[in-house]
N, CA, C and O atoms as a GROMACS GRO file, in nm:
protein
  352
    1UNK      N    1   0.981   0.880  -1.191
    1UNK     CA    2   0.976   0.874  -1.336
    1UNK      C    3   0.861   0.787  -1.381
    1UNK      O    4   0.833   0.680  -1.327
    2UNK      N    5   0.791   0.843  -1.490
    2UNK     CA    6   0.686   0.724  -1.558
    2UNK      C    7   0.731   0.592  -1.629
    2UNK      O    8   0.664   0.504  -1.682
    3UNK      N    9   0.858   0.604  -1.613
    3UNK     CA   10   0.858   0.413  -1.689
    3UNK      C   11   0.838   0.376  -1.625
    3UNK      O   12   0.791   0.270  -1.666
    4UNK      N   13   0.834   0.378  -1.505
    4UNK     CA   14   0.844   0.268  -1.386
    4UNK      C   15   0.709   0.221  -1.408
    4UNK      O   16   0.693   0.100  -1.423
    5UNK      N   17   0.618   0.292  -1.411
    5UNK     CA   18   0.490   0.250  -1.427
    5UNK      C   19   0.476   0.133  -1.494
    5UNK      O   20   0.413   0.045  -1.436
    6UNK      N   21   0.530   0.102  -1.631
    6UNK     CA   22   0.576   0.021  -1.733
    6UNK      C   23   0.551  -0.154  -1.634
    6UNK      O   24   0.506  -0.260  -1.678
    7UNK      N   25   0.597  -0.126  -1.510
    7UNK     CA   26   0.642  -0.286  -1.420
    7UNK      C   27   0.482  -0.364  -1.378
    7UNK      O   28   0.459  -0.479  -1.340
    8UNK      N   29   0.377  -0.233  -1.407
    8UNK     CA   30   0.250  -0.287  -1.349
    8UNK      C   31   0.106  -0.255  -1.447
    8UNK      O   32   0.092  -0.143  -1.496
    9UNK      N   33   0.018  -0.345  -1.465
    9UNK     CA   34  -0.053  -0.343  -1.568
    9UNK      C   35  -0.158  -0.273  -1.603
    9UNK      O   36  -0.219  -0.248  -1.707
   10UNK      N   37  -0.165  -0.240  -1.462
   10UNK     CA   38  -0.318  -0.070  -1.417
   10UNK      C   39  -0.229  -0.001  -1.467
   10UNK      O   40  -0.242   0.027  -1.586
   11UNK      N   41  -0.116   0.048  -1.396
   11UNK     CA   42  -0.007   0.176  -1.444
   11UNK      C   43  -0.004   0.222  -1.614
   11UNK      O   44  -0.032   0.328  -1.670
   12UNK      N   45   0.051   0.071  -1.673
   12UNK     CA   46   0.052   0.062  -1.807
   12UNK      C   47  -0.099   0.109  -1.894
   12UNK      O   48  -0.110   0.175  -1.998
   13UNK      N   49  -0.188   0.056  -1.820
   13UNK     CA   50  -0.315   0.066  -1.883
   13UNK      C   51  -0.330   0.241  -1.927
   13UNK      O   52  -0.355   0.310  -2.026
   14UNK      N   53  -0.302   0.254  -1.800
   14UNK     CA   54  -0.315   0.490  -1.748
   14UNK      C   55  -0.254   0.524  -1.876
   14UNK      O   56  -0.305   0.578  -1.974
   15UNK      N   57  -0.122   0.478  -1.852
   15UNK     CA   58  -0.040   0.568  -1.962
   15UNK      C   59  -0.072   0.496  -2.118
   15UNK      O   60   0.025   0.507  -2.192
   16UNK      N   61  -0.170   0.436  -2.169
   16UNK     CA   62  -0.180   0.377  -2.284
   16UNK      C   63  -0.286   0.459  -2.270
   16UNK      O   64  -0.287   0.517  -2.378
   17UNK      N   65  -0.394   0.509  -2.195
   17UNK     CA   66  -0.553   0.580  -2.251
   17UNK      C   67  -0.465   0.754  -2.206
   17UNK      O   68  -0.515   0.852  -2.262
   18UNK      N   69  -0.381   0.774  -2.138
   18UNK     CA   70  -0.339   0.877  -2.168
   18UNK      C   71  -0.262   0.931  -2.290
   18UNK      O   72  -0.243   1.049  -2.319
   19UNK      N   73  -0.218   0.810  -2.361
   19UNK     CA   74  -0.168   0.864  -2.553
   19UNK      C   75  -0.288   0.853  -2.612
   19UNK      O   76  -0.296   0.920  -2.714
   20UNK      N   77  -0.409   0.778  -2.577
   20UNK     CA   78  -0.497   0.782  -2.670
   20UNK      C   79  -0.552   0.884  -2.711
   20UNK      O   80  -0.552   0.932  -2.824
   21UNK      N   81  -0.645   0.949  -2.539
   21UNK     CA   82  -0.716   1.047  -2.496
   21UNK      C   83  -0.637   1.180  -2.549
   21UNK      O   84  -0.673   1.267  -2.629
   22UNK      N   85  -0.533   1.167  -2.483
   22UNK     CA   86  -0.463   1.259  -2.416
   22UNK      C   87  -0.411   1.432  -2.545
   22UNK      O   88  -0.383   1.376  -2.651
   23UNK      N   89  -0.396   1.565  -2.563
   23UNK     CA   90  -0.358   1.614  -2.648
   23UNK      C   91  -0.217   1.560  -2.704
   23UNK      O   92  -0.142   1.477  -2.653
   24UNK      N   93  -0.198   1.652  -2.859
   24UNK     CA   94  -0.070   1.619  -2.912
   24UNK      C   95   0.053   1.626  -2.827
   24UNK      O   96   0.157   1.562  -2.837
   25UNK      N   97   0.008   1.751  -2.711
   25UNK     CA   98   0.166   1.826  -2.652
   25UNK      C   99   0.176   1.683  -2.473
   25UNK      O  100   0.264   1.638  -2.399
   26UNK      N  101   0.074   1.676  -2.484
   26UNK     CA  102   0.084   1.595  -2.334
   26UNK      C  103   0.114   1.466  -2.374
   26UNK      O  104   0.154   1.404  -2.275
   27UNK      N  105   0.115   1.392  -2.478
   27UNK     CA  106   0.160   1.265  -2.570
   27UNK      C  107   0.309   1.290  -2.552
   27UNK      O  108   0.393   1.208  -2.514
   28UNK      N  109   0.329   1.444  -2.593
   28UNK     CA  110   0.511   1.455  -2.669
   28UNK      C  111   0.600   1.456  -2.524
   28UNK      O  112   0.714   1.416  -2.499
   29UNK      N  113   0.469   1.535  -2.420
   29UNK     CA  114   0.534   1.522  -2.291
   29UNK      C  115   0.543   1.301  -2.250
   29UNK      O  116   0.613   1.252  -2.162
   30UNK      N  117   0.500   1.263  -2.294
   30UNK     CA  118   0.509   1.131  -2.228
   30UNK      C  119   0.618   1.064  -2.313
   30UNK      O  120   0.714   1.005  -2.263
   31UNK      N  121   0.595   1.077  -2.453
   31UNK     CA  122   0.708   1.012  -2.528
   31UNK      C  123   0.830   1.102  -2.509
   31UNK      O  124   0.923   1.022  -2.495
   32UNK      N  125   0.874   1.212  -2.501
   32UNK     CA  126   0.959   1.289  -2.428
   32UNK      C  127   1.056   1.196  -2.294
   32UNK      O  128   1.168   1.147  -2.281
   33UNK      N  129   0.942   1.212  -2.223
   33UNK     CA  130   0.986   1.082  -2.099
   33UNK      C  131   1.079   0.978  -2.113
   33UNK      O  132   1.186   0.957  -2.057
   34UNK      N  133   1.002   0.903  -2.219
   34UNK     CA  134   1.058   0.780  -2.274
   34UNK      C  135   1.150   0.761  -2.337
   34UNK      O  136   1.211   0.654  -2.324
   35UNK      N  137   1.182   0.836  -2.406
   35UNK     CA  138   1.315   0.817  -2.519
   35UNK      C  139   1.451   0.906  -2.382
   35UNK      O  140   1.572   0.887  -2.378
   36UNK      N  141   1.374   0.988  -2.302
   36UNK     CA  142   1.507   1.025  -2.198
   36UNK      C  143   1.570   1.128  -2.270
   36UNK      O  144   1.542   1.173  -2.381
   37UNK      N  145   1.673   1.165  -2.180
   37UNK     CA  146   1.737   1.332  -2.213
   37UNK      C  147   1.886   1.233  -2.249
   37UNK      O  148   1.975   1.316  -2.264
   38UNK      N  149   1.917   1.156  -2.259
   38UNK     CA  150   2.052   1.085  -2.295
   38UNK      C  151   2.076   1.038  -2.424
   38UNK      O  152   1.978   1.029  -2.497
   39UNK      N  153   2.187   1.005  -2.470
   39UNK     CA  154   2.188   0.940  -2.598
   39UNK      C  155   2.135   0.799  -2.536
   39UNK      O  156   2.014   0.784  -2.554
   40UNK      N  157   2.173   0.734  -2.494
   40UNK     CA  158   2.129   0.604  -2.441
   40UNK      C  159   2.022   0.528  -2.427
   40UNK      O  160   2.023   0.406  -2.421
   41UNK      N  161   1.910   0.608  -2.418
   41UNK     CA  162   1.761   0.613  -2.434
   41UNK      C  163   1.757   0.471  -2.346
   41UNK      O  164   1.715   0.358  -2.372
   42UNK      N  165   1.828   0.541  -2.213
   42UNK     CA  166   1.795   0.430  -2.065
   42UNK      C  167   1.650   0.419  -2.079
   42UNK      O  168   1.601   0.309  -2.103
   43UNK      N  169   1.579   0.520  -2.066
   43UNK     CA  170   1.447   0.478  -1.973
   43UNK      C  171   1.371   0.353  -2.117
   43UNK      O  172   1.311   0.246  -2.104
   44UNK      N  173   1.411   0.432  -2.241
   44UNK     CA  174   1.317   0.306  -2.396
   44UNK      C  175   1.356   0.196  -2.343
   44UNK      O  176   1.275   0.104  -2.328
   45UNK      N  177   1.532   0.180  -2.293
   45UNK     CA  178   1.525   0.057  -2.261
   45UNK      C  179   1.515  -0.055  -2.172
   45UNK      O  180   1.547  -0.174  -2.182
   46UNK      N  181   1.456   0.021  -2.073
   46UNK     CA  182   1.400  -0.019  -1.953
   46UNK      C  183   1.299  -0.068  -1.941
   46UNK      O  184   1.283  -0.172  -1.876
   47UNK      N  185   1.168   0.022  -2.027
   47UNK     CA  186   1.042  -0.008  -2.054
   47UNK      C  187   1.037  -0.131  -2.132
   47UNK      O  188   0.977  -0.222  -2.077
   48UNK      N  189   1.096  -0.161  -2.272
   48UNK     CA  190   1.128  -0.260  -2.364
   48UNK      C  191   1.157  -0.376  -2.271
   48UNK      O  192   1.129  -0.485  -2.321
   49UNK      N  193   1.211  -0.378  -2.134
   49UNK     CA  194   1.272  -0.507  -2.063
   49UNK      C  195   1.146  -0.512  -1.998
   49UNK      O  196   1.117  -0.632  -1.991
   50UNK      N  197   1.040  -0.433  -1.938
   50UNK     CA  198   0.954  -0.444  -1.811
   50UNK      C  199   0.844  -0.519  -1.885
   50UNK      O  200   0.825  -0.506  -2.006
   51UNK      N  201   0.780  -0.591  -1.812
   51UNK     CA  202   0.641  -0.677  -1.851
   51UNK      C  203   0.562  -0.649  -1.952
   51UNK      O  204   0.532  -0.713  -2.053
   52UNK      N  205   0.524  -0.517  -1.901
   52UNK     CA  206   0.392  -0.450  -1.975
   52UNK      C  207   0.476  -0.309  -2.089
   52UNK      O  208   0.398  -0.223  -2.129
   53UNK      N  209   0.560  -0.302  -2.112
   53UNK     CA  210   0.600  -0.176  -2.190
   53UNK      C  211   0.618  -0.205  -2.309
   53UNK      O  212   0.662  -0.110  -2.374
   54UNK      N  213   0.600  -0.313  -2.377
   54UNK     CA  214   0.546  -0.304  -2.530
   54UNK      C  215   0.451  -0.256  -2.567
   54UNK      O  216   0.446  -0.182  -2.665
   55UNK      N  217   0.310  -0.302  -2.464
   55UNK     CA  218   0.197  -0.242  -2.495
   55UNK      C  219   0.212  -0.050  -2.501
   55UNK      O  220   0.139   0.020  -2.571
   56UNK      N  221   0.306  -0.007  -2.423
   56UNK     CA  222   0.268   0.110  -2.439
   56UNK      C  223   0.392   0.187  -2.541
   56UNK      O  224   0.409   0.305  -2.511
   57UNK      N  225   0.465   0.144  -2.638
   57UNK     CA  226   0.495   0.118  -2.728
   57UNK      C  227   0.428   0.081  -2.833
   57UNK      O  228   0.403   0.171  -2.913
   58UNK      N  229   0.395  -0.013  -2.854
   58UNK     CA  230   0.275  -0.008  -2.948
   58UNK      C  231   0.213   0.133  -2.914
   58UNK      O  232   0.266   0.220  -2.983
   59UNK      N  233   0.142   0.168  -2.850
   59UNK     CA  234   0.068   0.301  -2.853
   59UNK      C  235   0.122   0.407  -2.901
   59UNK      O  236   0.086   0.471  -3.000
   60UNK      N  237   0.210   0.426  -2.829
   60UNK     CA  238   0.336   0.506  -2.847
   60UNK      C  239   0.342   0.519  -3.006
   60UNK      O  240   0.327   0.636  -3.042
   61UNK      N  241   0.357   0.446  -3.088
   61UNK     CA  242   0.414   0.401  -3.240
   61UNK      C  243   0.205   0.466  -3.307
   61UNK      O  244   0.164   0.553  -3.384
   62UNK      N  245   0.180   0.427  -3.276
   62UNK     CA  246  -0.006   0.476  -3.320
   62UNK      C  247  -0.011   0.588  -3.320
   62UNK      O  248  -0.016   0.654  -3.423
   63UNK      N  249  -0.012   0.645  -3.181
   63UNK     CA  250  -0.052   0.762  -3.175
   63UNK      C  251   0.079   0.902  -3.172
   63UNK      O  252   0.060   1.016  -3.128
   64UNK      N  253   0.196   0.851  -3.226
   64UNK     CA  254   0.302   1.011  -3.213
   64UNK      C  255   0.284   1.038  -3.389
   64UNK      O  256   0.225   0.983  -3.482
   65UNK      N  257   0.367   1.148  -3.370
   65UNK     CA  258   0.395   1.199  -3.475
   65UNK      C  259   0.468   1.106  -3.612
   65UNK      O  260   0.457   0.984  -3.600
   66UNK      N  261   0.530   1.150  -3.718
   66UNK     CA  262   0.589   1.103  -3.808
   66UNK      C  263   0.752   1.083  -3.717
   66UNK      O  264   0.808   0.983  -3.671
   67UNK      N  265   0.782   1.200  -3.720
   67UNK     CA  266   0.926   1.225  -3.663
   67UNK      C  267   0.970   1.156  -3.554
   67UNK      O  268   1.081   1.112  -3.528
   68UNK      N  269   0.846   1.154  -3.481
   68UNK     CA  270   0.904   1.081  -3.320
   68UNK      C  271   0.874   0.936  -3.375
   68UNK      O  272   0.957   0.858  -3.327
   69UNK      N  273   0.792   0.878  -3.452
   69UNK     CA  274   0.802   0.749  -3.519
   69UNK      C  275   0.873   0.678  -3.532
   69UNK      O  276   0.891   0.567  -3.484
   70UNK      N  277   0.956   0.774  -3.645
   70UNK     CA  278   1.113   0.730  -3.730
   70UNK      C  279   1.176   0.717  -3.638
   70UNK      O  280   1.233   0.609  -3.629
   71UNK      N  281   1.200   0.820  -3.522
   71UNK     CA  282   1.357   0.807  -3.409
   71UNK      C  283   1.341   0.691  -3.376
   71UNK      O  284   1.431   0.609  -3.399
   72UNK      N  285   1.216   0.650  -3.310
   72UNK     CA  286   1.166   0.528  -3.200
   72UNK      C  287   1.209   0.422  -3.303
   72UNK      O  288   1.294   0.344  -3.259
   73UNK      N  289   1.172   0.404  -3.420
   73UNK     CA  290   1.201   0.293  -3.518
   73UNK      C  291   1.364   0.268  -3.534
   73UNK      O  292   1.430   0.164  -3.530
   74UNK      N  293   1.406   0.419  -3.555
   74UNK     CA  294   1.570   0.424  -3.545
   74UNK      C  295   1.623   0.348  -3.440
   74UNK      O  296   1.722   0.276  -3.452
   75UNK      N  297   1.552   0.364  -3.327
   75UNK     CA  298   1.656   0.328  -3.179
   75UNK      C  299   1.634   0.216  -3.211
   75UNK      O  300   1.732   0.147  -3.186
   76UNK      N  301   1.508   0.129  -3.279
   76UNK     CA  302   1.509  -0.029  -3.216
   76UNK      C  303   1.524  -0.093  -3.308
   76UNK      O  304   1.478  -0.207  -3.309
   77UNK      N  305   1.603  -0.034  -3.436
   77UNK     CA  306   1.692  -0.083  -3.513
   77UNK      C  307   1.835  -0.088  -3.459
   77UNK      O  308   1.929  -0.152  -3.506
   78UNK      N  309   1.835  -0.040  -3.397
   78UNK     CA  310   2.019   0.000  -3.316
   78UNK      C  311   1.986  -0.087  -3.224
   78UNK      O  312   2.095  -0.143  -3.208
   79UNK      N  313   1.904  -0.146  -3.143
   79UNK     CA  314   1.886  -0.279  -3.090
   79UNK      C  315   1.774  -0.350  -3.086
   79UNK      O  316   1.666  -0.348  -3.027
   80UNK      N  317   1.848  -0.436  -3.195
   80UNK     CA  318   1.756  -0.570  -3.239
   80UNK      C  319   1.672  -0.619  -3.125
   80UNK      O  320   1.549  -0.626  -3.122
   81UNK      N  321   1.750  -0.651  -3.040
   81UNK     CA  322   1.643  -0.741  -2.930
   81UNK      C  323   1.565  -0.713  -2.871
   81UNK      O  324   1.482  -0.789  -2.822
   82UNK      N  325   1.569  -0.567  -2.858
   82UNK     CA  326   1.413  -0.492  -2.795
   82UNK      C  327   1.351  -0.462  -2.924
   82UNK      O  328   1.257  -0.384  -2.909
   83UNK      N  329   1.370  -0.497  -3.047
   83UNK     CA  330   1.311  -0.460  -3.134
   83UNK      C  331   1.183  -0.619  -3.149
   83UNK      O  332   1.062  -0.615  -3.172
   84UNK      N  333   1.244  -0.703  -3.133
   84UNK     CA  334   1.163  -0.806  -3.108
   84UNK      C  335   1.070  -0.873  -3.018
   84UNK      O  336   1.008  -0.980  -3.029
   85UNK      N  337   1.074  -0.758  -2.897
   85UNK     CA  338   0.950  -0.741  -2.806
   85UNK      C  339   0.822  -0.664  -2.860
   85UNK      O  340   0.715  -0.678  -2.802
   86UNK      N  341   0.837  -0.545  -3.022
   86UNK     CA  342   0.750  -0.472  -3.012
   86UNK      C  343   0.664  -0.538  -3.197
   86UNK      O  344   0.716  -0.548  -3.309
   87UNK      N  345   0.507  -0.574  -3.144
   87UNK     CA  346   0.469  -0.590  -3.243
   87UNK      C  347   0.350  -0.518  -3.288
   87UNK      O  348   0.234  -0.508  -3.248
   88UNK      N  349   0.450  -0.452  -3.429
   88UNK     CA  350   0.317  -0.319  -3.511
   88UNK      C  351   0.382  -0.384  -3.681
   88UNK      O  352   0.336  -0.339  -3.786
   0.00000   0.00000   0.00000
């Protein structure tokens, strides 16, 4: 899985110039990733705990859509404390 990447700062770097670079649909494939196929949105909150996964959060929040915005904003209103790792 790509969060894991999240634990190391080259890794993190990849997947931050891959939302930059990267098209709309290969972005939705990465934020896809991230938010997970669960209600639980394990992997958001995995990344939110790992070293480097704000930074790609922040990105994340720049470069998606409106819609995938709001959810991401939704989830880290539903928990405060990873909401206070991410600064935009």
């Amino acid at each position: 899985m790509i969060f894991f990447s999240y634990y190391h700062v080259v890794f993190s770097n990849v997947v931050v110039k891959c939302l930059t670079y990267g098209s709309p649909d290969e972005r939705q494939l990465l934020v896809n990733e991230m938010l997970g196929s669960t209600d639980e949105n394990e992997p958001l909150q995995a990344m939110m705990k790992a070293p480097f996964g704000n930074y790609v959060v922040q990105k994340v929040l720049e470069t998606c859509d409106d819609q995938t915005r709001e959810l991401i904003l939704y989830i880290l209103d539903i928990f405060p404390l990873f909401k206070s790792f991410i600064k935009f």
